[in-house]
C-alpha positions, 0 to 999 in steps of 0.5 A: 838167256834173258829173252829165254827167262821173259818167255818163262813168264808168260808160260804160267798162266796166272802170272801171264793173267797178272802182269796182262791185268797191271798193263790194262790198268797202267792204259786205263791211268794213262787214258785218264790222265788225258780227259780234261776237267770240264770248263777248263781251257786246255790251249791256253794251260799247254802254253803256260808253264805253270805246271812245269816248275817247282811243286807242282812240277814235282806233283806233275811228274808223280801224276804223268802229266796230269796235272800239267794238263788238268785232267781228271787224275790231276791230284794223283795219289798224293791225297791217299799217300798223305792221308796214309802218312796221317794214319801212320802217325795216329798209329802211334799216337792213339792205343786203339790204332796200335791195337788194331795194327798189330792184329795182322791182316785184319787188322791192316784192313781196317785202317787202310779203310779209314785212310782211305775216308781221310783221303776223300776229304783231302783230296777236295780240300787240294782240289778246291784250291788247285781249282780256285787258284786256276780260276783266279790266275791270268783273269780267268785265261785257263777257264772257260766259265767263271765262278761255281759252274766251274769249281762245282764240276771241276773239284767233284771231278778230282775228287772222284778221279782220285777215288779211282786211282785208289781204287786202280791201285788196290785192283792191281795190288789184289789181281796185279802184280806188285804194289799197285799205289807204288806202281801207278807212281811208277808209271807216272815218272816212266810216262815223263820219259819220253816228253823229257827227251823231247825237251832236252833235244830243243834245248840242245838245238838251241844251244842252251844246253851244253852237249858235254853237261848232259854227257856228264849229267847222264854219266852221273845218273847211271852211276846214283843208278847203280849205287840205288841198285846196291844199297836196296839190295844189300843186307845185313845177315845175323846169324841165327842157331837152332837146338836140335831137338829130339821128339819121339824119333825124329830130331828137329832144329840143329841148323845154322840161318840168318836174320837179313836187315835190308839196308834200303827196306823202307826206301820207296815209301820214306821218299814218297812220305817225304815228298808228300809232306813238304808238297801238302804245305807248299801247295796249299800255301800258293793257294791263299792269296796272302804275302805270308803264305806265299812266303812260306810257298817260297821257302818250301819251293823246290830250289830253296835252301830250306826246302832241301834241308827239311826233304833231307831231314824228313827222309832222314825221319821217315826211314827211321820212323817206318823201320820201327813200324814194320821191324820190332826187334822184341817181338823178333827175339821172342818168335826166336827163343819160342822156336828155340833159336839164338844168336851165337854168343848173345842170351836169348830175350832182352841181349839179343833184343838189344842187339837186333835193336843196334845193328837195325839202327846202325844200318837204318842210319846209313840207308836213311843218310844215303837216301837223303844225299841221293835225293839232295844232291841230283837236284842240286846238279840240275840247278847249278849245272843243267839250269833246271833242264833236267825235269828228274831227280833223285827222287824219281830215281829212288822211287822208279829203281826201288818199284822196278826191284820190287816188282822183279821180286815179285817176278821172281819169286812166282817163278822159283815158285814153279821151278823156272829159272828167275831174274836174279843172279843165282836163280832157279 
């Protein structure tokens, strides 16, 4: 039945031409993340493990492996995200931004623009200082020339291959299928998949690695799986009534709906927002060559006790902090009293507000605990039990489940769309 459900998408011609054009693009990314940055000595960086440990083993996997091998995508998407999490602050904070960002699709338009100005200049501000730093470290083992004939080339480089992947991502949103930026992230961390299991296989051999903890481990990450899987499809359904209506001789209304609240609405993109502030800091500070600021890079290090307290607070922050961007309960209890719908027992306008408004916290308070104990508590495993062997975490988890879902939504919803049988349970 499955077999019979993946050949159903390739009879509808467009979704046929749109999932074609999303693999196009992830070989593009994947040809990019290959071509190295001029002047950089690449036998020399692929015995180093500079890359492969701490932040920038973290900002590696979210790259694919790009960074580890200074190609041209070696800053990934993390300057976009960041200035996308800049935009969303100023949202709040400046009135014309508000304004702009409740003026629907037009309005959404104009201020990825502007994020998308923002991510120039960080993307070379990041790339100066990853450059910089390369050139500085092992007295310039990991450069081929010093000085401007090589930060010149190198910073203009990432700059620009960052350019593209936001211009990758925004093609496969417009003409793919999913969210293009969440999707490249995606492809990222499966790319790592098959490096990872070269890696645990030596460490095996080796014996460094006990058989049994990587049983345990495995069983671990198929059941953290499994609990992501129902915590981003799970709901909270409020039940909704219309009045019937009576207009000349038709009647309107008199039906029973519900408003659903996902639990895990916000997952994917509070974890990127999270993990994307506490990289910006850390990695900026490994970069200036001073005893405090390499202090800082080592509380904000991937293994600290302060760095899991803030990813877990900032998680915690993020999926508060969007729920109330994308969810206005006001406005939702305003569109139901226009269209003449109630919650039973409740008035319509401020008490139903009111209601809406603690049942979304309630629920947004226990996805927002669960997505920082997931993203906590693997990292935590690897360290004390598998010794840092393990390259994923739960941040890979989260990210790779939620973009898996959302993308077989989008699936599935072209398919009910044209009377084929979808993914889901039910479906058709």
């Amino acid at each position: 039945m499955m077999l019979g459900k993946f050949q159903n998408i390739f009879k509808i011609p467009e979704l046929r031409h749109r999932i074609l054009f999303t693999l196009a693009m992830f070989l593009v990314f994947r040809l990019g993340s290959f071509i190295p940055v001029p002047g950089v000595n690449m036998e020399a960086l692929l015995r180093s493990n500079i890359f492969q440990t701490g932040a920038f083993g973290l900002m590696n996997i979210f790259a694919g492996g790009a960074l580890r091998r200074m190609s041209v995508f070696a800053l990934g998407i993390m300057p976009y995200i960041s200035a996308s999490i800049i935009m969303q602050l100023l949202t709040v904070a400046i009135p014309r931004l508000g304004e702009l960002s409740k003026q629907g699709e037009e309005g959404r338009q104009k201020i990825t623009q502007i994020a998308r100005y923002f991510a120039l200049p960080i993307a070379g501000i990041q790339g100066m200082g990853l450059c910089y730093w390369i050139q500085s470290i092992n007295n310039g083992a990991f450069v081929v020339i010093q000085g401007v004939g090589f930060l010149l080339p190198a910073v203009i480089t990432l700059t620009t291959g960052t350019i593209f992947i936001m211009w990758l991502g925004e093609k496969i949103t417009e003409r793919g299928i999913g969210n293009g930026i969440s999707l490249i992230i995606f492809a990222g961390i499966v790319a790592q998949i098959r490096p990872m299991t070269g890696n645990i296989l030596n460490i095996l051999r080796t014996g460094q690695l006990a058989p049994f903890m990587l049983f345990l481990f495995g069983i671990i990450a198929v059941m953290i799986t499994a609990a992501v899987v129902l915590i981003y499809e799970g709901e909270r359904r409020i039940p909704i009534r219309y009045a019937r209506r009576i207009v000349g001789r038709k009647v309107y209304g008199g039906q029973t709906t519900y408003l659903p609240i996902r639990i895990g609405g916000v997952g994917v993109i509070a974890i990127i927002f999270a993990i994307s502030v506490l990289l910006l800091p850390s990695t900026l500070a490994r970069f200036v060559p001073s005893p405090v600021f390499q202090t800082i890079a080592g509380w904000l290090n991937p293994g600290a006790f302060l760095y899991y307290v803030l990813y877990a607070l900032a998680v915690i922050f993020f999926t508060f902090f969007y729920t109330a961007v994308v969810f206005n309960p006001v406005e939702v209890a305003d569109n139901m009293r226009k269209y003449g719908g109630f919650i039973p027992g409740l008035r319509p306008g401020k008490p139903t507000a009111s209601y809406i408004t603690g049942v979304l916290t309630r629920i947004t308070f226990v996805g927002a605990l669960f997505f920082a104990f997931i993203a906590i508590t693997p990292l935590l495993i690897n360290q004390k039990l598998l010794f840092n062997s393990f390259p994923f975490g739960g941040t890979s988890i989260l990210i790779a489940v939620g973009v898996a879902l959302d993308t077989v939504q989008q699936l599935e919803s072209h398919l009910l769309m044209r009377h084929y049988k979808g993914f889901m349970k039910g479906g058709g």
